[in-house]
C-alpha positions, 0 to 999 in steps of 0.5 A: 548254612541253611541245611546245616542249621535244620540237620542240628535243629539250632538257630542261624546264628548258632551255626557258622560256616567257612567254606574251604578252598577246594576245586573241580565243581561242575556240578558236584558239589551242589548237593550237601554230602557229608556236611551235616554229618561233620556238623553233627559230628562236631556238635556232640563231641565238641571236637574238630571233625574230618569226614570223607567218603570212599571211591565207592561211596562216591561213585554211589551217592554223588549225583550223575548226568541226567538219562534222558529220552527225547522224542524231537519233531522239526520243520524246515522249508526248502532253504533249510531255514527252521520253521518250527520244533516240537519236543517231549523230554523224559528225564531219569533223576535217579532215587533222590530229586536233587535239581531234578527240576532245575536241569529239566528246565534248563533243558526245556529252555536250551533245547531250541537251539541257538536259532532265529526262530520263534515257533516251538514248543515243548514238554519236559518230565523227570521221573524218579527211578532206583537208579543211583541220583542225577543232578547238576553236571557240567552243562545242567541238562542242556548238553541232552536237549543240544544233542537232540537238535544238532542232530536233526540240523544235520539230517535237515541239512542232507534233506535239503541240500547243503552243508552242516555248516551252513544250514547252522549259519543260515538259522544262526541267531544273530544280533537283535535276533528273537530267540525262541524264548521271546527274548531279543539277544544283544550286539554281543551275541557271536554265534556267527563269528565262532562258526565263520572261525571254525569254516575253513577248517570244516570245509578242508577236512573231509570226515567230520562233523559239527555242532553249535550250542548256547549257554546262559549265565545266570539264574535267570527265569525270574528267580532271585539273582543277587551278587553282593561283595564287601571291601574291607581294610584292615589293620594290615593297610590292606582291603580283604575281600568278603563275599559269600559266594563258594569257590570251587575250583571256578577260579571266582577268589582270582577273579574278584582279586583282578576286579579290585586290582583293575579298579582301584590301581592297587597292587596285588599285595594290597588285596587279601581274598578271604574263604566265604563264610556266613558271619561276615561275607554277605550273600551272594547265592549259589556257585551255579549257572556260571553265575558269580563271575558275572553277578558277584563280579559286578557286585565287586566292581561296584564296590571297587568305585566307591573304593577308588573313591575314597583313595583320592588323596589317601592311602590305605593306611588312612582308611582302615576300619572303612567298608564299601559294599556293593550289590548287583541283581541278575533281573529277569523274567519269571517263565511264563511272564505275559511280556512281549519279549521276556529276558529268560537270563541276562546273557548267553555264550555261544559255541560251535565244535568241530571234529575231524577224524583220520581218513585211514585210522578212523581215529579222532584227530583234531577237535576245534572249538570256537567259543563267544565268551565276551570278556574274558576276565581271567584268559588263561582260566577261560581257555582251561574250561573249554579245553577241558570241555572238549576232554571231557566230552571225548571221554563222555562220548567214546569211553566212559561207562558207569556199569550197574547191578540188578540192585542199581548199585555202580559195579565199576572202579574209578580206574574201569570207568574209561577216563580219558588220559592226559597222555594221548591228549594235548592241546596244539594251538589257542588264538585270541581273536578280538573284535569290536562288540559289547562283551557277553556275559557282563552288565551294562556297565562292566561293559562299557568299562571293560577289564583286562583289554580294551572297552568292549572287546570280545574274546573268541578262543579256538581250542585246538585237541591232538590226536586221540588213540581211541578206535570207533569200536570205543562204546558211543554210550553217552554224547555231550559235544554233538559235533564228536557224535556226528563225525564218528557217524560219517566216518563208521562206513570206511572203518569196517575193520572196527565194527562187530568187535568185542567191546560193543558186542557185549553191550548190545547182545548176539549181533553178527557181523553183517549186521554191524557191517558199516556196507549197510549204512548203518552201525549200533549206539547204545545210549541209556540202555536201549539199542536202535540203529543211526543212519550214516549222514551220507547213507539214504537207505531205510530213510522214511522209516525216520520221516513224516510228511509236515501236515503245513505247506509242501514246501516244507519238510518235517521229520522226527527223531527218537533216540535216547541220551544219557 
């Protein structure tokens, strides 16, 4: 409304707008596209109005994950326990800002990890480039910065000592933990659980590799978060819901339908989601963040008590014209706020994945991913997002490419850009797993009234991926699950019939075969363009050319990195 309104040069109340029901958001439909063109359009002629774009204008103009450039410093002392990280991120947003800024916060303020620490510290830029535009995708820029500090746990890890795994377990954020940030997690937090799902399978495999990330809901950093929903019932003897809050394909229309019908005793029947629109749903922010199911979904519930109620003794029938209304603020603390333990956001999810690879083939044959969501309210949707996480992130890792010209135009056609397929794909096993905590990701008070379950039950699901047909010569452009990037590594040196080929050859200029051979320890990532070599996990060769000695105690080791990630 607000851009739309500007774009015609008309007062607010001049304009309405009603939201369509359309799907897969991730990011990509948090810039205004063709909106204030239809508007426009609509305007002048007086008539309805369809626009759309190509595949090509597309793939041009809809904004893509932000390139970065890291340069990543950590400490460790002799037990592998994380004694601090310094870090400079550089951030490539293409032509146009879009959330340029927003995702290289998101970034600075995820890239510590999900450890119990306190000594970090960071320096974030974002430039602009002639580069088609980046802005919000799936993860917001905290997939960079994750991969960045996945990757020296691991090199900590063989430093010192010990397992992947259990350098990850030892710094683990736990209950009443201080995360970096300053802010003490809850009873909810379950990052040791989703690593304790996933140990058996680790330590049963013997090529692969492992991650762990955290992800906040909500805005968060003391920006305004307000959730606000409307129950009305109508002449139809049946309560419409109101919110202005988009549904993108997050499923936020099916959630706000369970929260009435599990507060108020109605039937579904009973209950009509109405589209978002600006004349009568009240404002309820940005469909970001993982944001709306979390603070419109209190709102609702808030609204649901007033609801049920007023249905003591009554029917609908009887309550026709009636509005309850409820409202609910995410409040945080603003970055930089002189607190001594400031709330960045009102609640985070945790993960750890898992890849294992083939011993023979070098192909990928199991992803496993262990997620703390608190409470599910919706099971079935919260199983499609990791499942479809975890597809994406083999795709973003081993084959999609985006090509551009010497005019910084993409070159590629939907069908060249190494999209994963369903076929080799399928998802073998999910478990439930219930214990008892507080569940992440809702207020106070939805937590101690639990939906969809019983009170206080957290919801653990451990998405299990079949074999994928995707040989290790595949292009390692662009890593979003670390986990998928660290078994490739550890299982590149048994796999020298897929070095040297074609596919990479072509991407990183004359290379021999010597040179790709995984004999030396060593095999070529491309990522962002720029081509440096990684040291296999299991390899020491060529290793102080990556280490610096720490100027504090000798008891600590201190390295850093550089790479890049697009």
């Amino acid at each position: 409304l607000h851009e739309v309104t500007m774009a015609l040069g008309l007062p607010p109340e001049k304009v309405k707008i009603q939201n369509a029901l359309v799907g897969g958001g991730f990011g990509g439909k948090e810039d205004m596209t063709v909106q204030p063109l239809a508007a426009l359009i609509a305007y002048k002629t007086g008539r309805a109005v369809k626009c759309k774009l190509t595949r090509a204008e597309s793939l041009l103009i809809h904004p893509k994950r932000h390139p970065f450039e890291m340069d990543f410093t950590m400490g460790v002392d002799e037990n592998g326990i994380i004694q601090g990280v310094k870090a400079k991120v550089v951030s490539d947003t293409g032509a146009y800002a879009s959330l340029g800024g927003p995702v290289l916060e998101r970034a600075c303020t995820h890239a510590a990890g999900p450890y119990a620490y306190e000594n970090f510290e960071i320096d974030g830029y974002a430039y602009y480039t002639n580069n088609p535009p980046a802005g919000a995708f799936r993860g917001f820029g905290v997939t960079q910065t994750c991969f960045a500090v996945e990757t020296l746990l691991n090199r900590a890890a063989d430093l010192v000592g010990i397992s992947p795994w259990e350098i990850r377990y030892r710094n683990a954020i736990r209950p009443g933990g201080v995360l970096p940030n300053g802010q003490i997690v809850d009873d909810s937090t379950g990052l040791v659980e989703t690593l304790l799902a996933v140990k058996d399978e680790y330590d049963n495999a013997k090529i692969k590799g492992i991650a762990c990330a955290m992800k906040n809901a909500g805005l968060g950093v003391g920006l305004p978060d307000w959730g606000r929903c409307k129950l009305i019932v109508e002449g139809d003897s049946k309560v419409h819901i109101y919110s202005g809050a988009s549904c993108i394909g997050q499923g936020l229309g099916t959630v706000l339908v369970q929260m009435v019908c599990s507060n108020t005793n109605l039937s579904r029947d009973d209950i009509v989601y109405e589209r978002s629109n600006t004349w009568i749903a009240p404002d309820s922010g940005d469909t970001s963040g993982s944001r709306q199911t979390l603070v419109t979904g209190e709102a609702c519930r808030r609204a649901c008590l007033q609801l049920h109620e007023a249905l003591a003794g009554k029917s609908l029938s009887d309550l026709i014209g009636k509005e309850f209304y409820g409202e609910y603020l995410a409040k945080t603390d603003p970055l930089g706020a002189d607190v001594p333990n400031p709330v960045s956001h009102v609640a985070y999810g945790y993960a750890t994945q898992v890849c294992i690879l083939d011993e023979k083939t070098g192909l990928i044959r199991k992803m496993i991913a262990a997620h703390d969501v608190g409470k599910a309210i919706n099971p079935l949707s919260c199983e499609g997002q990791i499942e479809g996480g975890v597809v994406m992130s083999m795709g973003y890792a081993l084959t999609e490419q985006y090509p551009i010209d010497e005019n910084c135009r993409p070159t590629a056609r939907f069908g060249t850009l190494g999209l994963l397929r369903t076929e080799p794909v399928r998802a073998v096993g999910i478990r439930q797993i219930h214990t008892a905590s507080l569940g992440i990701g809702l207020p106070i008070e939805m937590r101690s009234k639990g939906l969809n379950g019983k009170a206080g039950d957290r919801f653990l699901c451990i998405s299990v991926e079949q074999p994928v047909e995707i040989g290790l010569h595949s292009r390692l452009r662009r890593v979003e699950t670390a986990a998928l990037q660290f078994g490739l590594r550890a299982a590149l040196p048994a796999q020298r019939k897929y070095a040297g080929c074609d596919r990479t050859a072509q991407h990183t200029g004359k290379q021999t075969e010597e040179e790709f051979s995984p004999s030396a320890g060593r095999f070529p990532c491309r990522l962002f363009g720029r081509l440096f070599w990684c040291q296999n996990l299991h390899n020491r060769l060529d290793r102080q050319r990556l280490l610096g000695r720490c100027p504090t105690a000798a008891a600590e080791t201190c390295f850093r990195l550089q790479f890049t990630a697009a």
